[in-house]
Backbone as CSV, one residue per row, in Angstrom:
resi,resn,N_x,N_y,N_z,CA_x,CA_y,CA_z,C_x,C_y,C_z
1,UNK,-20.921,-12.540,1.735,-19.738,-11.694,1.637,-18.763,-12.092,2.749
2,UNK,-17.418,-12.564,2.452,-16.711,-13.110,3.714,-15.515,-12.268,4.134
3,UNK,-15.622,-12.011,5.137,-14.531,-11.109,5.994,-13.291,-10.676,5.589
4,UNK,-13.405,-9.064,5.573,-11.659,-8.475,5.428,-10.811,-8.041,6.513
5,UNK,-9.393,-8.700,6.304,-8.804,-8.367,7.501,-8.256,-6.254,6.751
6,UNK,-7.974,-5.579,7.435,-7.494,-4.294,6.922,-6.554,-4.024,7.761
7,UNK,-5.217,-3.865,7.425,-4.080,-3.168,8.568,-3.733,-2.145,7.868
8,UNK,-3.935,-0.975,8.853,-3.134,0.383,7.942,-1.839,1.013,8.807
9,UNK,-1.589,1.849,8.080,-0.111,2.200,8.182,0.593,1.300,8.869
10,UNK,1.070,-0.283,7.983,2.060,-0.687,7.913,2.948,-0.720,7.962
11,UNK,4.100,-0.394,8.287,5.613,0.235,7.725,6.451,-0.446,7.783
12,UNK,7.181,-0.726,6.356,7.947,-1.308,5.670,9.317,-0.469,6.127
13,UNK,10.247,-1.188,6.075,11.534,-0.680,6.033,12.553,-0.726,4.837
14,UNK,12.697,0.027,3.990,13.313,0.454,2.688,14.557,-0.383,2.910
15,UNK,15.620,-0.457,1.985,17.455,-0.524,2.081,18.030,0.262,2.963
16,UNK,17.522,1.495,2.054,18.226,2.854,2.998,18.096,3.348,4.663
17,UNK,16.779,2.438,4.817,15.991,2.711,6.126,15.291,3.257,6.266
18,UNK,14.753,4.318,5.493,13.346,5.133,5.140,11.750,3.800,5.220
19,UNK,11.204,4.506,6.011,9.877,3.320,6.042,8.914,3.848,5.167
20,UNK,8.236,3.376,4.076,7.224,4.080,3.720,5.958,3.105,4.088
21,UNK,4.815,3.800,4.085,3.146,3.487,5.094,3.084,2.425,4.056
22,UNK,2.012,1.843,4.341,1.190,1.005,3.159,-0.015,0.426,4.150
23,UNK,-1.011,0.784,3.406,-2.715,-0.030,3.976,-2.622,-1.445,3.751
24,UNK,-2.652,-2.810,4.199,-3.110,-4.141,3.303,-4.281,-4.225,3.795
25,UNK,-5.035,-5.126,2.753,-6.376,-5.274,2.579,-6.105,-6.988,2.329
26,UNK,-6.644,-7.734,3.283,-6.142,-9.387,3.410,-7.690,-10.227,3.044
27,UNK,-7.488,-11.109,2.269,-8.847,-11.719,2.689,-8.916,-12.697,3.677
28,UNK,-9.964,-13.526,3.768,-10.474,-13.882,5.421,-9.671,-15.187,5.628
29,UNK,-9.835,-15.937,4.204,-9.566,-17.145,4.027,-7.796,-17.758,4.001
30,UNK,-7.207,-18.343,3.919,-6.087,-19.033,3.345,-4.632,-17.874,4.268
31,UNK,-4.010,-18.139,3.901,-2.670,-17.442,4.754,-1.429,-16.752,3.440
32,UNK,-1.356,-17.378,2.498,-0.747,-16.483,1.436,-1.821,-16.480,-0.044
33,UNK,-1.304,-14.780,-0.041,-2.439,-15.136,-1.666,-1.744,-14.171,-2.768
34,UNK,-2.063,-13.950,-3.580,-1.584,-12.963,-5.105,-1.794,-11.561,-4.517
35,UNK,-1.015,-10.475,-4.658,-1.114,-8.818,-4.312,-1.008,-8.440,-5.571
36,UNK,-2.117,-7.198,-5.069,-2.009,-6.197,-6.063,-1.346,-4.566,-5.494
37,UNK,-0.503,-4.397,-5.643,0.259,-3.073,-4.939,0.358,-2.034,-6.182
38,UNK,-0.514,-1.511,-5.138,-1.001,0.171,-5.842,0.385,1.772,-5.296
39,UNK,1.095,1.888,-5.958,1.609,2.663,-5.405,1.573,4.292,-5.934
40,UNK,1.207,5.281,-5.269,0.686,6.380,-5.368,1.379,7.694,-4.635
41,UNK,1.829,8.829,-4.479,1.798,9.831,-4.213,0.895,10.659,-3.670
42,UNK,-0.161,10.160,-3.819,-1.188,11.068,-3.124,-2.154,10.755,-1.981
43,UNK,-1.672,10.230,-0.945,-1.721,10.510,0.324,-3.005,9.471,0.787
44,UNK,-2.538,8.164,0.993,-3.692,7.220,1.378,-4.587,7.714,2.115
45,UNK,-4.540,8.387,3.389,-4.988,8.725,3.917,-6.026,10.314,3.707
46,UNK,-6.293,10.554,2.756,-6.761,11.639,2.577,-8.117,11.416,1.726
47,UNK,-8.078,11.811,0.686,-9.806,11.927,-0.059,-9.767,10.036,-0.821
48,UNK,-8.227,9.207,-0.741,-8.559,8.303,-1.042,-8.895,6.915,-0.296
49,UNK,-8.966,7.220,0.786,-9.015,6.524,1.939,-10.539,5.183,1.489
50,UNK,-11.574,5.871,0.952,-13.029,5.727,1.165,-13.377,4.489,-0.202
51,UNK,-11.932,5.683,-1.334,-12.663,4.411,-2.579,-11.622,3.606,-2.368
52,UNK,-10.180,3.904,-2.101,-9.463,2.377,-1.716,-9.971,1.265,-1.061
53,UNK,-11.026,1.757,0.567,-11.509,1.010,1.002,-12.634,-0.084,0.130
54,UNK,-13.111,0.610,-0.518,-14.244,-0.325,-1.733,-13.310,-0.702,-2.392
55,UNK,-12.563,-0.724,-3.224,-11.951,-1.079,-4.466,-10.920,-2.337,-3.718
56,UNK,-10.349,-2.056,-2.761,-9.359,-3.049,-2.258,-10.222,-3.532,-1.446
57,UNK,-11.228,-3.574,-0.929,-12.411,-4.443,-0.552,-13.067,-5.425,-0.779
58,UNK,-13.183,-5.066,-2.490,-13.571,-6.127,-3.590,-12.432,-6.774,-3.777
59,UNK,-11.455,-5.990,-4.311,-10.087,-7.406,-4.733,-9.877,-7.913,-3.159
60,UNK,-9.949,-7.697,-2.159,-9.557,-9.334,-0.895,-11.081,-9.918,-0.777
61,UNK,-11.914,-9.902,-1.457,-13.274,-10.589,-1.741,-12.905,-11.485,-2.282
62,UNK,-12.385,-11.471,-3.383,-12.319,-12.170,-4.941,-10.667,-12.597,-4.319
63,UNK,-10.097,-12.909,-3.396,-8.994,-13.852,-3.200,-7.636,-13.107,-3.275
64,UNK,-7.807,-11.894,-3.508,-6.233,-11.210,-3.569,-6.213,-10.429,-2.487
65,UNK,-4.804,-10.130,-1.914,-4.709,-9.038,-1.110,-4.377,-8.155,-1.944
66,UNK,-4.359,-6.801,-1.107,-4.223,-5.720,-1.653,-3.638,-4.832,-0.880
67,UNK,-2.677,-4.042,-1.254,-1.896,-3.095,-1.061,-1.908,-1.691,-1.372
68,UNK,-2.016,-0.844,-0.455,-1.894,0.677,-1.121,-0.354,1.319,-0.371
69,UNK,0.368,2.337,-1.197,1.780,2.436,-0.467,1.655,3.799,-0.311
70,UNK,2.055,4.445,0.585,2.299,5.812,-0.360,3.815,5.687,-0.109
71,UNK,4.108,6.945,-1.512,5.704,6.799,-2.548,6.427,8.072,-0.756
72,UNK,7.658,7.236,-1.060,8.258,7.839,-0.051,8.303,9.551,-0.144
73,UNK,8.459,9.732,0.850,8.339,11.168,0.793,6.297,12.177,0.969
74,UNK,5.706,10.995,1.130,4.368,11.825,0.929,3.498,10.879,1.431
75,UNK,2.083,11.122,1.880,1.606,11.200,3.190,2.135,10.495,4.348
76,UNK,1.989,8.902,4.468,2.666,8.797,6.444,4.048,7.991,5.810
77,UNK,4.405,7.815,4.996,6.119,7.151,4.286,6.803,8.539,4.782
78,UNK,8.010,7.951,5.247,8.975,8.476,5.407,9.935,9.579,4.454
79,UNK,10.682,10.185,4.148,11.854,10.896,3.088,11.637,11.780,2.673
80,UNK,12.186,11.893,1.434,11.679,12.965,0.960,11.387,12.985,-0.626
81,UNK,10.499,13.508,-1.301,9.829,13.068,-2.747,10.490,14.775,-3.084
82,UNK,11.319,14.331,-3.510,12.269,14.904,-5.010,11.943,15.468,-5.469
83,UNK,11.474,13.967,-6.986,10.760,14.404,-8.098,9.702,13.135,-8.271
84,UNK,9.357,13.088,-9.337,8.345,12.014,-9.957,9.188,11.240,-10.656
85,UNK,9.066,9.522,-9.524,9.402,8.587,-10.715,11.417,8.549,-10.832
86,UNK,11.688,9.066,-9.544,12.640,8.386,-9.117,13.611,7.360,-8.871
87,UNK,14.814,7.470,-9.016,15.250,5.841,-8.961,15.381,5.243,-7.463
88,UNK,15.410,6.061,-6.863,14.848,5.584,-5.051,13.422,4.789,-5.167
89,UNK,12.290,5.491,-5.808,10.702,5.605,-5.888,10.998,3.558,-7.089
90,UNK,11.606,3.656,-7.827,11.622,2.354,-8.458,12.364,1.540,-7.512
91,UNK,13.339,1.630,-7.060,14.179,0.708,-6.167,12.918,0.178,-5.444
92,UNK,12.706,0.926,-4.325,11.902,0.853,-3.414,10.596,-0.406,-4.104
93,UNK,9.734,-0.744,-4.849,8.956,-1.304,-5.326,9.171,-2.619,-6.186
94,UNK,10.939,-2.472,-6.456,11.124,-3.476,-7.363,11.482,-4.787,-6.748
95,UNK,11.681,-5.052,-5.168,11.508,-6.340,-4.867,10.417,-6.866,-3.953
């Protein structure tokens, strides 16, 4: 089983300037690889902390990094969450 790098609360800096958190999950090997970015509302840091850690554990095993965000406005991201599915909440993810 070969080594995960894990950095949490990341923070990205939006357009607007709002930072929202994000966990990466890196694998051991090579310096750029394929992401998978999970983006969620419900609070990395809380009851999902444990299976992200397994689940994005396995994908930087198997050669991908991995990403968890939380959506601005909710747990350590910055702003404020509106509503669901926002055109801030799409901006934010689409580059």
């Amino acid at each position: 089983m070969s080594a995960t790098t894990i950095l949490r609360d990341v923070r990205i800096t939006m357009r607007d300037g709002v930072q929202l958190s994000a966990d990466i999950w890196i694998p051991a090997a090579g310096k750029e690889h394929p992401t998978i970015l999970e983006v969620l509302p419900y609070r990395k840091d809380d009851y999902h902390r444990s299976a992200d850690d397994e689940l994005m554990g396995a994908v930087a095993r198997r050669g991908y990094a991995g990403c968890r965000l939380d959506v601005r406005g909710t747990g350590r991201s910055d702003g404020i969450a509106l509503d669901e599915y926002t055109e801030d909440e799409t901006l934010d993810i689409s580059k």
